[in-house]
C-alpha positions, -999 to 999 in steps of 0.1 A, spaced: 576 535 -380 558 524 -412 520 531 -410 496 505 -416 471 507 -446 432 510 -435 403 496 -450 377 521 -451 342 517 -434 324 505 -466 346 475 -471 348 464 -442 316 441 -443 335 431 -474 363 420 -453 344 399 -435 324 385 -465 361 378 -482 375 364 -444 346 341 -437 346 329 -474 383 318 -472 379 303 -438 361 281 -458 377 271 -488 411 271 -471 413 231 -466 422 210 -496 397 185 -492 370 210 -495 382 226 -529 382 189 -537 346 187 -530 338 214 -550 358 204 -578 339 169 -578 306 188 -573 314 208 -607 305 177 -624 273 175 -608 256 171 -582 260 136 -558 252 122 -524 280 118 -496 285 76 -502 295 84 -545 314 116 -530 333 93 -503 343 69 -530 351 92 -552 371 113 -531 382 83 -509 377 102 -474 353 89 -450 315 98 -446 316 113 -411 351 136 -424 332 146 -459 297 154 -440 317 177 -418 336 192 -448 301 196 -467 282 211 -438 312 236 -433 305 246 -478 269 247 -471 273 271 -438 294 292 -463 266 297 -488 288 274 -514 267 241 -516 230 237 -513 216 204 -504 178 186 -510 168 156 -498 157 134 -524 141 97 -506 167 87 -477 195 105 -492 208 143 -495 221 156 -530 251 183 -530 255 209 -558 279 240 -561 260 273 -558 273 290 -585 263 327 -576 285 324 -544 313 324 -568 302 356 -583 296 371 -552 330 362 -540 345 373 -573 328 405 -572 340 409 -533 376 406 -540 371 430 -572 357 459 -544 384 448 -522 409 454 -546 397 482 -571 399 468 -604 375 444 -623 393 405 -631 373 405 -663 390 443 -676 424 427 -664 418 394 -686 405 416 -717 436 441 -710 464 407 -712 448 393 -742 449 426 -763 486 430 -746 496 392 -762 472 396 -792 495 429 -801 534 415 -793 564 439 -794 589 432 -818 623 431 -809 
């Protein structure tokens, strides 16, 4: 019988950080919302066109980012304005980095010097 790795105590509110954070970017639609929201912020009606889902699907989608932590919204008049919360990203970047034990940024910096020094054959 093969035994199972454990995550120790002090990850595992990571776990749950990194669980609940994937719940929510796990539909397509929403990374599509996000990717629109990059741009900018915008209201639900230029989102719906823009994305070419309904209002009532793409409220639901928006509330489920906002929940997450990975949109804010302000009214503004009548309407409500979306943008991304960019330190959510960081957070979730710097999650998965505990999680896994090294840092993305070393592991980017280590490849380049690898392919900036080729091998010769």
């Amino acid at each position: 019988m093969t035994a199972r790795p454990q995550v120790s105590g002090e990850l595992v509110p990571v776990v749950r950080r990194l669980s609940r954070n994937f719940q929510a970017l796990r539909a397509v639609v929403r990374l599509r919302i996000l990717a629109a929201l990059a741009a900018g912020e915008s209201n639900v009606v230029d989102l719906s066109v823009a994305l070419r889902i309904s209002q009532p699907l793409l409220s639901w989608h928006l509330k489920e980012l906002r929940l997450a932590g990975f949109v804010h919204s302000r009214r503004l008049g009548r309407e409500v304005v979306y943008r991304l919360v960019p330190s959510q990203f960081c957070d979730l970047m710097t999650d998965l980095e505990a999680l896994l034990g090294f840092s993305f940024a070393e592991s980017s910096l280590q490849a380049a010097s690898i392919s900036s020094g080729e091998v010769e054959a």
